[in-house]
C-alpha positions as CSV (number, residue, x, y, z in Angstrom):
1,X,-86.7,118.4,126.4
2,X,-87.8,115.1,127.5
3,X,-86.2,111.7,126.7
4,X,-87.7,109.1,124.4
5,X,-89.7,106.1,126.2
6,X,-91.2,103.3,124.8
7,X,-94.7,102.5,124.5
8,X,-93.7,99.4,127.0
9,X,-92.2,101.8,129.1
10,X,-95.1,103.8,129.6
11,X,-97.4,100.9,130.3
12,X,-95.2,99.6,132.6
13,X,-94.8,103.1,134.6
14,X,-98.8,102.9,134.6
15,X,-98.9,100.0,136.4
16,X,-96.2,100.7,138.9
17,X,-98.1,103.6,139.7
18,X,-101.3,101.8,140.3
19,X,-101.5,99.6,144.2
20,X,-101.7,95.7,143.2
21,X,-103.8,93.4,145.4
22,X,-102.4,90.0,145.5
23,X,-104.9,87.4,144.4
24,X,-103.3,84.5,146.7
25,X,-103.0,86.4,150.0
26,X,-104.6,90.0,149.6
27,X,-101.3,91.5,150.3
28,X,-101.8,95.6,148.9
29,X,-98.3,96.3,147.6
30,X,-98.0,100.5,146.5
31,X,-94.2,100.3,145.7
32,X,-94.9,97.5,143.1
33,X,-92.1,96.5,140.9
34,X,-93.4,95.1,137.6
35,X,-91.1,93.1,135.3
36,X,-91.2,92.7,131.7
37,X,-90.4,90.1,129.5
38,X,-91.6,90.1,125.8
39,X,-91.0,86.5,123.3
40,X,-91.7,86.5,120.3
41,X,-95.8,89.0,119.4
42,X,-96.3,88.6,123.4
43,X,-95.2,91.2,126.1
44,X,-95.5,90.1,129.8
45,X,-96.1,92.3,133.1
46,X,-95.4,90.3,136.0
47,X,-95.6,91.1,139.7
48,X,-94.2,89.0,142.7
49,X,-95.8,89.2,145.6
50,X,-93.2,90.0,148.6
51,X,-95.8,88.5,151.6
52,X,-96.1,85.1,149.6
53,X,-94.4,84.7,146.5
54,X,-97.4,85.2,144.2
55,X,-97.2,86.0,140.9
56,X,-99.3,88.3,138.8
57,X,-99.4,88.5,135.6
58,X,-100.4,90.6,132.3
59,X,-99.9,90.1,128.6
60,X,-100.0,91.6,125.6
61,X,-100.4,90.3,122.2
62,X,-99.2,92.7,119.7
């Protein structure tokens, strides 16, 4: 039997999976670590870059 996960969860499990390429350095991270925030009808993915502190982000508007 497998346990419940959000919608969010999912997403954000997708993206972890995927490499991010920094858009400020060029830095290929594979072990991202996305975090979420969500205000409000908006849901934000946001990735730090650990070479120079850049941050990506992606939103949702629900």
């Amino acid at each position: 039997m497998s346990a419940y996960r959000s919608p969010f969860d999912r997403l954000r499990q997708k993206f972890e999976e995927s490499t991010v390429e920094c858009g400020h350095c060029g830095y290929r991270d594979t072990e991202a670590g996305w975090r979420v925030t969500a205000t409000g009808s908006r849901v934000q993915y946001q990735f730090v870059c650990p070479s120079c502190d850049g941050v990506e982000t992606r939103e949702m508007r629900l």
